[in-house]
C-alpha positions as CSV (number, residue, x, y, z in Angstrom):
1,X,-9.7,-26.1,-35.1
2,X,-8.0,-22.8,-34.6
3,X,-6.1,-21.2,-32.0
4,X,-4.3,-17.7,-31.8
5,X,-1.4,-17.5,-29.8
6,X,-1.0,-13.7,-29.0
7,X,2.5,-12.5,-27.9
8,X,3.4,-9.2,-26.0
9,X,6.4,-7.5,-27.8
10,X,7.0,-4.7,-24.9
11,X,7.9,-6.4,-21.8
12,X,7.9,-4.3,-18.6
13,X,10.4,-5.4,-15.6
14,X,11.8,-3.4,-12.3
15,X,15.2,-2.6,-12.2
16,X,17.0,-0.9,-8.8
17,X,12.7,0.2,-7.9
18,X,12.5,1.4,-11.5
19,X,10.3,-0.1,-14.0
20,X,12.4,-0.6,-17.2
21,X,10.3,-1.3,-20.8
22,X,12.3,-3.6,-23.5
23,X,10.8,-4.1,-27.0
24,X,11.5,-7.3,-28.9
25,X,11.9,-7.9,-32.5
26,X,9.6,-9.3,-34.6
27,X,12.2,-11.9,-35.6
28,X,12.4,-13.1,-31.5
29,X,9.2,-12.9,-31.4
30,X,8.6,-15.2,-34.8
31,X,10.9,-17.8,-33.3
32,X,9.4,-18.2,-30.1
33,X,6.2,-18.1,-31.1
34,X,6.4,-20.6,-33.7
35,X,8.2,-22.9,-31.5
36,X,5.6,-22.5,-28.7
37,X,3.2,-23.1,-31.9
38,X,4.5,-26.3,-32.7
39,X,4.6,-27.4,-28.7
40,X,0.7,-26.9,-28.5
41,X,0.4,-28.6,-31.9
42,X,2.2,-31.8,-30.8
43,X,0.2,-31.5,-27.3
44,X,-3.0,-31.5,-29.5
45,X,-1.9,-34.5,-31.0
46,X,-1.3,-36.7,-28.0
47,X,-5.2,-36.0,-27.3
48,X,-7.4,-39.4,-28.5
49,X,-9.1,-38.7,-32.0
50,X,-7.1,-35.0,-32.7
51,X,-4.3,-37.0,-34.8
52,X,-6.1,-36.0,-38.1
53,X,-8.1,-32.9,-37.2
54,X,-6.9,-30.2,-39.1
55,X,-4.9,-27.3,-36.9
56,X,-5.0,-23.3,-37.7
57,X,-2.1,-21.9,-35.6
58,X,-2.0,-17.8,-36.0
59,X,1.2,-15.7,-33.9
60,X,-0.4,-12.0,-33.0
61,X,1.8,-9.4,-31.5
62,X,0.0,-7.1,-29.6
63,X,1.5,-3.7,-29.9
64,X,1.9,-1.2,-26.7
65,X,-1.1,0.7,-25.0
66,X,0.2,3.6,-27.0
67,X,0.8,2.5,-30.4
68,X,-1.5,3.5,-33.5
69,X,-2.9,0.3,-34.5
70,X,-3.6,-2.4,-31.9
71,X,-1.8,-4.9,-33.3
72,X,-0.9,-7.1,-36.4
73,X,-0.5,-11.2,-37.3
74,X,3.2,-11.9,-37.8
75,X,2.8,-15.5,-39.0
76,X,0.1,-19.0,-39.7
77,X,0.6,-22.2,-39.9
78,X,-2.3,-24.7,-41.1
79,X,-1.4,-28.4,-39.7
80,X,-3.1,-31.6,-41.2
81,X,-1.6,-34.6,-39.4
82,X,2.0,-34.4,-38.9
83,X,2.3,-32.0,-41.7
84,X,2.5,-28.3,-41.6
85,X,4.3,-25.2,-41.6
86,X,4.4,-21.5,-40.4
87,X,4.8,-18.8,-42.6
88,X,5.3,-15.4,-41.8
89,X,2.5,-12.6,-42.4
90,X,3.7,-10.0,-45.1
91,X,0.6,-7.6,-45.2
92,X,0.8,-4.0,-43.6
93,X,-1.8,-1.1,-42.4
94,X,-2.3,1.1,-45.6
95,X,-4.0,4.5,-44.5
């Protein structure tokens, strides 16, 4: 079973009427994500007969509406039972 979890790494908010973009680092957004990662994988688990199914976590950030590429995988994690582990993605866009 396999699940992407895609995060948004420009976050938009209104400040005094004004709207206000913030960009978070790939590091904050490796963190949460892996953590909200290992939250659905322990949910899965509670569910009768998923205790030994095998679990394919990936972490995508999207990139903003203007950016070059659409986005890129910052980390998987393959979980068989109670065993598993992210690691983050090292490949990068060669033109």
């Amino acid at each position: 079973m396999s699940f992407a979890i895609v995060l948004n790494q420009t976050l938009t908010s209104m400040e005094n009427n004004v709207a206000v973009q913030r960009t978070i680092s790939d590091q904050r957004l490796y963190e949460y994500g892996t953590d909200m990662g290992r939250k659905l994988e322990a949910y899965l688990r509670k569910i009768p007969d998923m205790e030994n199914i095998p679990i394919y976590i990936t972490l995508y950030n999207s990139s903003s509406a203007d950016a070059t590429l659409p986005g890129k995988f910052i980390a998987d994690g393959y979980f068989t039972g109670r065993a598993g582990q992210f690691a983050k993605n090292t490949e990068q866009w060669v033109l």
